[in-house]
MARGUVO-261150 format. One line per field, with one value per residue (C-alpha): residue number from 1; residue in one letter; chain; z negated, x, y. Coordinates in Angstrom, 2 decimals, always signed. Example, Ala and Ser with C-alpha at 12.3 -4.5 7.8 and 13.67 -1.06 7.14 Angstrom:
k = [1,2]
r = [A,S]
c = [A,A]
pz = [-7.80,-7.14]
px = [+12.30,+13.67]
py = [-4.50,-1.06]
# end
This chain:
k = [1,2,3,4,5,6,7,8,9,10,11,12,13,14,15,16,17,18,19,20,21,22,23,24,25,26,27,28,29,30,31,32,33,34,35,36,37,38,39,40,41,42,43,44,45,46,47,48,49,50,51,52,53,54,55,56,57,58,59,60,61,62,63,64,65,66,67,68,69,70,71,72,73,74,75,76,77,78,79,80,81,82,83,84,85,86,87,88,89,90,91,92,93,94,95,96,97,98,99,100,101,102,103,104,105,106,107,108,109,110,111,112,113,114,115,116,117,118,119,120,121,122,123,124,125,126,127,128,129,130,131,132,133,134,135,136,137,138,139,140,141,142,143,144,145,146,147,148,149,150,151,152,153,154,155,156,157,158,159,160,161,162,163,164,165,166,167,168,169,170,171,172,173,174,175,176,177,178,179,180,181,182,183,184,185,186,187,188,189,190,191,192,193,194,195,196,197,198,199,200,201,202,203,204,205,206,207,208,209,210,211,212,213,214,215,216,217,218,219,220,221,222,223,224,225,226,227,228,229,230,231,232,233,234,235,236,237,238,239,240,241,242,243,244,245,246,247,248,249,250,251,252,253,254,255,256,257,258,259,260,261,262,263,264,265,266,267,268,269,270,271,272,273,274,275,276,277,278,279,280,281,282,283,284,285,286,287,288,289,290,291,292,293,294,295,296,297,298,299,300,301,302,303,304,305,306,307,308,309,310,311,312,313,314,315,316,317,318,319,320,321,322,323,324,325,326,327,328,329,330,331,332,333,334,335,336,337,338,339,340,341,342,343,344,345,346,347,348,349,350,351,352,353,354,355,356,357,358,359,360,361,362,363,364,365,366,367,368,369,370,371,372,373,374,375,376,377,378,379,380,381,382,383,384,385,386,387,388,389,390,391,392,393,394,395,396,397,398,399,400,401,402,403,404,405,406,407,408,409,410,411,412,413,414,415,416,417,418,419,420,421,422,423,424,425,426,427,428,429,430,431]
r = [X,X,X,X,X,X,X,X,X,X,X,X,X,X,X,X,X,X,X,X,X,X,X,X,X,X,X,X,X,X,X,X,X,X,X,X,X,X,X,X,X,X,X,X,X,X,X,X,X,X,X,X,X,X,X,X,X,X,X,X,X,X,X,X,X,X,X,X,X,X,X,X,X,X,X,X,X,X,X,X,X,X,X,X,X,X,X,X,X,X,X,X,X,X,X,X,X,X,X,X,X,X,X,X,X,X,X,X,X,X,X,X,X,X,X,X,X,X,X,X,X,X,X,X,X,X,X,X,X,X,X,X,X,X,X,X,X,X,X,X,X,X,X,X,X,X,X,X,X,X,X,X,X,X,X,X,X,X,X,X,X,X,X,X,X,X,X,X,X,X,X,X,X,X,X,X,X,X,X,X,X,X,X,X,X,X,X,X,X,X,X,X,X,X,X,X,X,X,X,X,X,X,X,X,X,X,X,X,X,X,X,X,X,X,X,X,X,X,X,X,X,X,X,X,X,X,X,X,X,X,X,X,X,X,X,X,X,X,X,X,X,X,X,X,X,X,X,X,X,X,X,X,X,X,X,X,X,X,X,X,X,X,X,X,X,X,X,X,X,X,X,X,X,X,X,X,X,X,X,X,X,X,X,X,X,X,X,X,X,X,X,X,X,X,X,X,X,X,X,X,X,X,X,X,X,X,X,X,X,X,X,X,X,X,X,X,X,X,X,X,X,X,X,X,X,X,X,X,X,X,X,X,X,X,X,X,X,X,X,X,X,X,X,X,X,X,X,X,X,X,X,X,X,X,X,X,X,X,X,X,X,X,X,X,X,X,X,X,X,X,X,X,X,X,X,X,X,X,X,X,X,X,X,X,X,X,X,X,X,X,X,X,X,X,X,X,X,X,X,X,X,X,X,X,X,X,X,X,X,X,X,X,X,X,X,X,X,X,X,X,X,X,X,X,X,X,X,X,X,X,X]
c = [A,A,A,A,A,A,A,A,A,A,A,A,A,A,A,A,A,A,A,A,A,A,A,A,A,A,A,A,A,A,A,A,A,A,A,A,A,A,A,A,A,A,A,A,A,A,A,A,A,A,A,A,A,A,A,A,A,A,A,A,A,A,A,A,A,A,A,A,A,A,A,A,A,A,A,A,A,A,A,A,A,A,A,A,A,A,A,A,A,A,A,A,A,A,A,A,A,A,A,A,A,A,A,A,A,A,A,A,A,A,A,A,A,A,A,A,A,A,A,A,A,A,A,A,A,A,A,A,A,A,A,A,A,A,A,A,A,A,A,A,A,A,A,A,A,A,A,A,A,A,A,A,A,A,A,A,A,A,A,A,A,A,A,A,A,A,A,A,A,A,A,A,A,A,A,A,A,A,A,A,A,A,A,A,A,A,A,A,A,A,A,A,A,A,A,A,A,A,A,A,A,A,A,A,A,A,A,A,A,A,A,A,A,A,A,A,A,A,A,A,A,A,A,A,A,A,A,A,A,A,A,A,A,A,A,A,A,A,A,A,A,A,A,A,A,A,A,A,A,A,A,A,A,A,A,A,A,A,A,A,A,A,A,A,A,A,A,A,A,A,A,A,A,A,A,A,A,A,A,A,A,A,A,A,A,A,A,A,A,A,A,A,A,A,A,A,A,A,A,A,A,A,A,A,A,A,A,A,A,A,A,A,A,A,A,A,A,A,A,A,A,A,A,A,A,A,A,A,A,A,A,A,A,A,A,A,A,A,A,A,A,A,A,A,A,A,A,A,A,A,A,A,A,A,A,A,A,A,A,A,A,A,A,A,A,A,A,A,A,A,A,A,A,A,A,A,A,A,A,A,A,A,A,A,A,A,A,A,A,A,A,A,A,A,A,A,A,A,A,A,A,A,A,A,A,A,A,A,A,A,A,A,A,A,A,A,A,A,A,A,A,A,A,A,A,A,A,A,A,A,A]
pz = [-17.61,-15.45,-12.37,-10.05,-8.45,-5.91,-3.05,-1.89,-3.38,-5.46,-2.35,-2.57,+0.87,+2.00,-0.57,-3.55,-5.86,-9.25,-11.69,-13.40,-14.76,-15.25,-16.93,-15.93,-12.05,-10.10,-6.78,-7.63,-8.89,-5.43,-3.55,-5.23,-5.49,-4.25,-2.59,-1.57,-1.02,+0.11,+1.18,+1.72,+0.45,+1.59,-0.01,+1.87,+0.72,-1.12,-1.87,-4.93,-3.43,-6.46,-5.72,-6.69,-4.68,-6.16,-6.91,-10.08,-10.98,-11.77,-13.04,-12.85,-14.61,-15.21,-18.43,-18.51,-16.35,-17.23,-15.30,-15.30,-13.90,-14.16,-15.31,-16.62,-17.65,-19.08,-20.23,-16.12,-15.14,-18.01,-16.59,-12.88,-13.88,-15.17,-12.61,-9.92,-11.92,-13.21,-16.79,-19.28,-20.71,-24.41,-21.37,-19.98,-20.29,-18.90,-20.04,-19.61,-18.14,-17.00,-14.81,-12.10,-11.07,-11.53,-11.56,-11.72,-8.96,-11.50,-12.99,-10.31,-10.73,-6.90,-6.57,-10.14,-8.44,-4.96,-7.23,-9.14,-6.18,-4.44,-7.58,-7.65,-4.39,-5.74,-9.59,-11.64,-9.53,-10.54,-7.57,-7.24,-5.25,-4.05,-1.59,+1.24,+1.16,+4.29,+2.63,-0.37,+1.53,+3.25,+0.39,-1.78,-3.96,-2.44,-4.40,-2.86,-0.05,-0.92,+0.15,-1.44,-0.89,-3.22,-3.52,-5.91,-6.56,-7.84,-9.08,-7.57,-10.50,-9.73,-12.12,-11.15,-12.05,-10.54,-8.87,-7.23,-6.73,-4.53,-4.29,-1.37,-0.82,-2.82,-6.27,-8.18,-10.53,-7.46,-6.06,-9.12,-11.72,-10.45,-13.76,-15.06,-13.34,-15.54,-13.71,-10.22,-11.31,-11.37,-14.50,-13.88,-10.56,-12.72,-14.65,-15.39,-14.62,-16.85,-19.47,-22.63,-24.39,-25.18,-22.50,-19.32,-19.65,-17.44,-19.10,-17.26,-18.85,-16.01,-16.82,-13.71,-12.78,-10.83,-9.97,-8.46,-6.27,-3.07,-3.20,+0.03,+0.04,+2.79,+3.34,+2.28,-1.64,-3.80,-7.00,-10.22,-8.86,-11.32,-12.30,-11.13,-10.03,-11.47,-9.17,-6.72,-8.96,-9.80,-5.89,-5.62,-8.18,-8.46,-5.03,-5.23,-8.50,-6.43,-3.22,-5.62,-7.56,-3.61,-3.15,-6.48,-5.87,-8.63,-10.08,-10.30,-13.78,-15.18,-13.09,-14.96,-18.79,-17.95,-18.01,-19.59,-23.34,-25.87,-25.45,-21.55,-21.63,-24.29,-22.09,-18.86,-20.68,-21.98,-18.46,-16.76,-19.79,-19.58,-15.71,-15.89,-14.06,-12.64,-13.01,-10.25,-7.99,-5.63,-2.58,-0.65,-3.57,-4.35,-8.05,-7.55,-10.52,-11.86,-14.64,-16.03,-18.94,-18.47,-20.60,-24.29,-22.94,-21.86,-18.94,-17.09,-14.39,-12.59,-9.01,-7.72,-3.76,-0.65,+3.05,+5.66,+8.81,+10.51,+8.61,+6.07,+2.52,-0.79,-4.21,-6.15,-9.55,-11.85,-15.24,-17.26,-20.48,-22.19,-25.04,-26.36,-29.76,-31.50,-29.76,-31.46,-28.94,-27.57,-25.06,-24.02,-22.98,-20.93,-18.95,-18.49,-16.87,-14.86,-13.81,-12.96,-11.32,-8.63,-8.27,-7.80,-5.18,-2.99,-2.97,-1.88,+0.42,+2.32,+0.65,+3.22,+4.24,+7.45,+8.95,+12.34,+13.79,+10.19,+9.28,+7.66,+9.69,+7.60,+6.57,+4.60,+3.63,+7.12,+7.50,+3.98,+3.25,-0.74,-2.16,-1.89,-4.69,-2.79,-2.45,-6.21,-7.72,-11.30,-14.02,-17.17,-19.82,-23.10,-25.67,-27.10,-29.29,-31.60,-34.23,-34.40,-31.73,-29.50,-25.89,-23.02,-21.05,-18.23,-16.25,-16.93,-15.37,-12.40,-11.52,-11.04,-9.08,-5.69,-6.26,-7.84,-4.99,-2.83,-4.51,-3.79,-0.30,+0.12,-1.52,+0.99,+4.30,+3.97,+4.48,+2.98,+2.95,+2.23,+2.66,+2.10,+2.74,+3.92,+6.45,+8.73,+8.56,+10.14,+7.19,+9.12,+8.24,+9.21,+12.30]
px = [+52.27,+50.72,+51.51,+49.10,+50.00,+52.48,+53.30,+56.67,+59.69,+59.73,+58.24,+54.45,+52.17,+49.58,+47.00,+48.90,+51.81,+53.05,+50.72,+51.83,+49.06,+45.60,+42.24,+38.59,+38.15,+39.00,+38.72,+35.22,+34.61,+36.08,+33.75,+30.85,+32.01,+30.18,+33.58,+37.08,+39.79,+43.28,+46.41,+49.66,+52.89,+57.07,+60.24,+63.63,+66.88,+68.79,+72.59,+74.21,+76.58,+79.00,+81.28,+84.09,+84.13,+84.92,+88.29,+90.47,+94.18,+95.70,+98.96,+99.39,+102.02,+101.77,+100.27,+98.88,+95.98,+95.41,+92.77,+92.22,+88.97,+85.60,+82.90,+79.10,+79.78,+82.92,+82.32,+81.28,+84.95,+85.98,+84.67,+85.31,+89.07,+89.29,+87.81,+89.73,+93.48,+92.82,+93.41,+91.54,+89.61,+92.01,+94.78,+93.03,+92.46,+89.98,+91.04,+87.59,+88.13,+85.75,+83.15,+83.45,+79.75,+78.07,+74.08,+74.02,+76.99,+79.13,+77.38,+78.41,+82.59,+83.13,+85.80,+87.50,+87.66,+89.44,+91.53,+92.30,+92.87,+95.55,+97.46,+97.93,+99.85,+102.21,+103.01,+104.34,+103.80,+100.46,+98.38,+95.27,+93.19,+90.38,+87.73,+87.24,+83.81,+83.02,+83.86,+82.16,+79.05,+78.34,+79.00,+76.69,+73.77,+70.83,+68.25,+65.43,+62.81,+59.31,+55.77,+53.00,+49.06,+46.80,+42.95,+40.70,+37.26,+35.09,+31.72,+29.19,+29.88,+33.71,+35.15,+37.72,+36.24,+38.82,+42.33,+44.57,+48.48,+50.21,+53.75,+55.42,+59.22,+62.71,+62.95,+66.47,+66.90,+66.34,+69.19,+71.55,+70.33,+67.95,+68.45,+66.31,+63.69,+60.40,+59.40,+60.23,+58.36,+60.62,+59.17,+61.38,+59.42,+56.44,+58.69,+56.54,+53.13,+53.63,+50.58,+51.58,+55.43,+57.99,+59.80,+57.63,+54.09,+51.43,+49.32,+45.90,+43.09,+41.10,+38.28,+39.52,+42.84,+45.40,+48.93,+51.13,+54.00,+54.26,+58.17,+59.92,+63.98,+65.71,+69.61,+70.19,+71.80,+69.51,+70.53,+70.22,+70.01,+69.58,+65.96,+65.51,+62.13,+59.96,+61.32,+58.99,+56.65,+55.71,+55.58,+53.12,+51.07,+51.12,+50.78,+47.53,+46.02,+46.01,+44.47,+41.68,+41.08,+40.60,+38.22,+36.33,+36.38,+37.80,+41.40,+43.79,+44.99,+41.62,+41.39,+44.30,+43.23,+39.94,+42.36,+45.64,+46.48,+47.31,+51.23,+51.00,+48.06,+50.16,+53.72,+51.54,+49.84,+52.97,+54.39,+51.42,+50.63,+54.95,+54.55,+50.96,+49.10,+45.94,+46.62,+47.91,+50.93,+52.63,+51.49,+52.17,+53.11,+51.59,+52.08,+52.02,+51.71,+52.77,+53.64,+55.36,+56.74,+59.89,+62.83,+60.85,+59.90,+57.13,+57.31,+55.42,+57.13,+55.83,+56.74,+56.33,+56.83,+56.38,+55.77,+56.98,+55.31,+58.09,+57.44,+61.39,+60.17,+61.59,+61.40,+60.93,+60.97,+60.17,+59.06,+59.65,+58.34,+59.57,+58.74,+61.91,+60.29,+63.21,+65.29,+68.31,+70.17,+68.19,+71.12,+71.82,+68.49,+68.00,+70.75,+70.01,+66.77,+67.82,+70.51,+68.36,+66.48,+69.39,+69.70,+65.43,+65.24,+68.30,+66.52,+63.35,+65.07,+67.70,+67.98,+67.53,+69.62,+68.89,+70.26,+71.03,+72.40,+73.38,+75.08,+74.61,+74.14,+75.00,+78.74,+79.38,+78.04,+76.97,+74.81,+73.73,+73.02,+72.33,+71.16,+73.15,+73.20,+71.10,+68.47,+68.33,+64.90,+65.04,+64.56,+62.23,+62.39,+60.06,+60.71,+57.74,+58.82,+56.74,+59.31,+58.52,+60.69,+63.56,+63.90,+65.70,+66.39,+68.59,+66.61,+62.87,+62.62,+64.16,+61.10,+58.63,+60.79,+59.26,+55.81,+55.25,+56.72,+54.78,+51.15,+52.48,+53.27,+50.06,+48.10,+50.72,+49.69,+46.91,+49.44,+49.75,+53.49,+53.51,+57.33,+60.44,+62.75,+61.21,+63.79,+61.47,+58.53,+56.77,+55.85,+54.14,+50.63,+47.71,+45.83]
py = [-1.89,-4.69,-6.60,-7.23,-10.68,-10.75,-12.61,-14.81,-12.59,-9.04,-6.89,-6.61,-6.97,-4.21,-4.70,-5.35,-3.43,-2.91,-1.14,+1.38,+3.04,+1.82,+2.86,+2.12,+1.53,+4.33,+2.41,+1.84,+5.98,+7.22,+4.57,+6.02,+10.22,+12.77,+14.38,+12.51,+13.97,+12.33,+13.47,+11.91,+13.43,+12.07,+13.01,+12.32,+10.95,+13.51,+13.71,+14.38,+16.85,+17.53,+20.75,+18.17,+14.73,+11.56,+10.86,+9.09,+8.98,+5.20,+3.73,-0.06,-2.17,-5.95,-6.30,-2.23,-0.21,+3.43,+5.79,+9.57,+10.52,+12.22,+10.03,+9.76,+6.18,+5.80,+1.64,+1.23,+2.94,+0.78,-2.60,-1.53,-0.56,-4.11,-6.07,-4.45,-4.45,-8.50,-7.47,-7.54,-4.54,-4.40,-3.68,-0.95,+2.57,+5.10,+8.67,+10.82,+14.38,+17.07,+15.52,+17.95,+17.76,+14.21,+14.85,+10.94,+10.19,+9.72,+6.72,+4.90,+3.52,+2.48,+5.48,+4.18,+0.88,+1.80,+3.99,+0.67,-1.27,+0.92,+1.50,-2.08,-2.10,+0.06,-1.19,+1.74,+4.34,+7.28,+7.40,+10.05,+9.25,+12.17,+11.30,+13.98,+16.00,+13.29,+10.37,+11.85,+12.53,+9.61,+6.75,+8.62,+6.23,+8.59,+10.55,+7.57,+8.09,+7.53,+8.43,+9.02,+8.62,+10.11,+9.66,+11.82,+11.64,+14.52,+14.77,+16.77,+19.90,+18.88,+17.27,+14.56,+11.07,+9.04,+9.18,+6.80,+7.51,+4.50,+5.14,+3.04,+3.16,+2.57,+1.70,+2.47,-0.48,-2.68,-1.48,-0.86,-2.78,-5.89,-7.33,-4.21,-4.70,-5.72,-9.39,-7.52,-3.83,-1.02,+1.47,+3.72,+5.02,+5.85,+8.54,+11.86,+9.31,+6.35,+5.05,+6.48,+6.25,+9.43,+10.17,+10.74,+10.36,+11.21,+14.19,+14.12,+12.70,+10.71,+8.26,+6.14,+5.90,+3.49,+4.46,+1.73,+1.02,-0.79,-1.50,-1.21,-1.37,-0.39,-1.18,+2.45,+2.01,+4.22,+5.60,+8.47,+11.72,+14.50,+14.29,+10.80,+9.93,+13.07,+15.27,+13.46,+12.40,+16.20,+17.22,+14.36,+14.83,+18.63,+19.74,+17.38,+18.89,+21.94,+20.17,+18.93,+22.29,+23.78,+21.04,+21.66,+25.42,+26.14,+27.98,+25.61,+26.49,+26.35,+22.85,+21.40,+23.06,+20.93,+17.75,+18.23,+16.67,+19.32,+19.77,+19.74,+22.26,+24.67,+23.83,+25.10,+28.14,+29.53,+29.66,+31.24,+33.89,+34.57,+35.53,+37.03,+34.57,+35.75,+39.20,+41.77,+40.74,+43.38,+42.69,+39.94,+37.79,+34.49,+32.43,+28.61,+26.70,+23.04,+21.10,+17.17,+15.78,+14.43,+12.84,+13.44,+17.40,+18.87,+21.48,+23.93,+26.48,+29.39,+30.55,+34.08,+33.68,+35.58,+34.72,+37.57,+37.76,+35.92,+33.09,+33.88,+32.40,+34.64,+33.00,+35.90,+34.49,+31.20,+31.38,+28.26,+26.90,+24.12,+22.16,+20.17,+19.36,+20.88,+23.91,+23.87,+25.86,+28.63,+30.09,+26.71,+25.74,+28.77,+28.08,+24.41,+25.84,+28.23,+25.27,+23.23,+25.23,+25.85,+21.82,+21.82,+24.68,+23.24,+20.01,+21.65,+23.92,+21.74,+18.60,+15.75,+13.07,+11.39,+8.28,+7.04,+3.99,+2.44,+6.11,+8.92,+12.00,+14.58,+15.07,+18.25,+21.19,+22.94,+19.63,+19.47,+23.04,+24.44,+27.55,+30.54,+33.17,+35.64,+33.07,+32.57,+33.83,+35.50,+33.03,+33.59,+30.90,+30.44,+27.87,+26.13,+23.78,+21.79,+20.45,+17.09,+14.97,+15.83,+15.78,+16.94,+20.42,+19.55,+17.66,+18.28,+21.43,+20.46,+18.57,+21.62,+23.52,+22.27,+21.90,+25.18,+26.72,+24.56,+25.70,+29.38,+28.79,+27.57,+30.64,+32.65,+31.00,+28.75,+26.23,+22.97,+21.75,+17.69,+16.93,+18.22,+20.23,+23.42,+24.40,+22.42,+24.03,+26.87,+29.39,+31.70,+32.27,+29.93,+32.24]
# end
């Protein structure tokens, strides 16, 4: 990755931004195409909205600290255990139970601490502490806001000659980790479009191409949120392979075979031969396509929708295919689909977290609604794997949740959807 040079601090001006991804001069290729097209895409904050809130058990003594609690990092609720009880760590204990829903909360050991801190009021005595689903809601590290403007370029027999992807908005490491950050470039926001590597790479071939990242930090702390940044990546980039296929006049899987590398064109192929793409849908029903690699996998997913004339949106079904390199656990993966899946459709649902006068608006779960079993589409799952590297299965899929949805809402209505959640738009189809 590059850095194109910066101004005064880590926050680049109008004109300039980390690169992320760079080949040939695709500024240049969309001055010169014979058709532009641009759109621009936003994604809210999201929270993590574990069924269990924070909350840790301590016992203090002078020269002993012991902690019971859900964790995903158990040598953070080591260190924060330590910090907060002034002993050091051979003193102290962190017993690791059942995580009780993390999804990337649980990284994060500010409850461990507090827990910590009031157990040292009270020396010898256990005190749990659990966080109410208020507390819980607003002191959250937020799933981060960004936008996104995308430019393509085709060719007069549309082909895509050049595409640029600006990201503006949060970066994570910048608010967890600073000392992460590559001289001030977070890579993690290029997840699922990143030049090259094994664990999320972008899969279009494109003679010109820029994607880069005007960072902008609010005061709003930003952190992991179960699929990290490909969930928004995918919306981005997905929704807009469709929005160019339109524009080329042609189907947008055949659009995306034109361009894909081999194991994201076999991933995608696997899903839409699985559902039956292109052929016969009862009527009414729309398939919206879209695809990503993400954490060492490549994935593809499927949606089957429908639009009623009042506008009421039914996910009918998502086929998924996934390519782990090695599926050890067939069962498993399945279910980590179909899991994730849940997380991925309440996100593009409901999931938005607004803020007003320094606080966050919504406080439990009539504010910050999820899916609800009867909105749950049928799952279909195919393993592809290849055999020859591992990656992931519970987050990947997560990631093409939304924007398949998205392309089928937009066969449904002639409606384009650019930002989440759906709850506030008007489905009903374009007069």
């Amino acid at each position: 990755m590059e850095l194109q040079e910066l101004g005064p601090g880590l926050v680049p001006d109008a004109e300039e931004a980390f690169v992320g991804n760079k080949n040939g001069e695709a500024k240049d290729a969309i001055a010169k195409a014979a058709k532009k097209v641009e759109a621009v895409y936003a994604y809210p904050y999201q929270n993590h909205a574990p069924m269990e809130p924070m909350n840790a058990t301590a016992l203090y003594t002078a020269d002993k600290c012991e902690v019971w609690c859900g964790t995903q990092n158990g040598e953070a609720a080591l260190a924060a255990a330590s910090e907060a009880c002034g002993l050091p760590v051979a003193k102290c204990d962190v017993y690791k139970l059942m995580v009780g829903g993390g999804f990337g909360r649980r990284g994060r050991a500010d409850y461990v601490r507090q827990a910590v801190l009031i157990a040292k009021e009270m020396p010898g005595t256990p005190v749990k502490l659990i966080w109410s689903r208020e507390e819980d809601m607003t002191h959250d590290q937020y799933h981060p806001t960004t936008m996104c403007k995308l430019t393509g370029a085709l060719d007069a027999q549309g082909n895509l000659v050049g595409l640029h992807v600006r990201i503006s908005g949060q970066s994570i490491l910048a608010s967890l980790a600073p000392q992460n950050l590559q001289n001030g470039m977070d890579p993690a926001t290029f997840q699922g479009l990143a030049n090259g590597g094994q664990e999320a790479a972008f899969g279009y071939n494109v003679p010109n191409l820029l994607i880069d990242h005007a960072m902008r930090n609010p005061h709003v702390l930003a952190g992991f949120w179960r699929g990290v940044n490909t969930n928004q990546n995918a919306v981005y980039m997905e929704c807009f392979m469709d929005e160019l296929a339109a524009a080329a006049g042609q189907d947008p899987l055949a659009f995306r075979l034109k361009l894909l590398k081999p194991k994201y064109a076999a991933a995608l192929k696997a899903a839409t031969d699985k559902a039956g793409y292109g052929k016969p849908l009862p009527a009414g029903h729309f398939h919206g396509i879209a695809q990503i690699m993400g954490y060492g996998s490549y994935v593809a997913g499927v949606a089957e929708v429908s639009v009623s004339a009042d506008g009421v949106l039914k996910i009918h079904k998502i086929t998924a295919a996934t390519d782990p390199g090695y599926g050890l656990n067939p069962w498993l993966i399945e279910r980590q689909v179909a899991g994730s899946f849940v997380y991925g459709l309440s996100a593009a649902l409901y999931g938005e977290i607004t803020v007003k006068d320094g606080a966050v608006e919504q406080t439990n779960f009539d504010s910050y609604n999820v899916m609800r079993l009867d909105e749950m589409p049928k799952v279909e799952t195919v393993l592809v794997p290849t055999h020859d590297f591992w990656g992931g299965v519970g987050e990947p899929t997560i990631a093409v949740a939304a924007p398949a949805v998205l392309n089928a809402i937009a066969k449904a209505t002639g409606k384009r959807v650019r930002n989440l959640p759906l709850m506030h738009h008007e489905l009903k189809k374009a007069s």
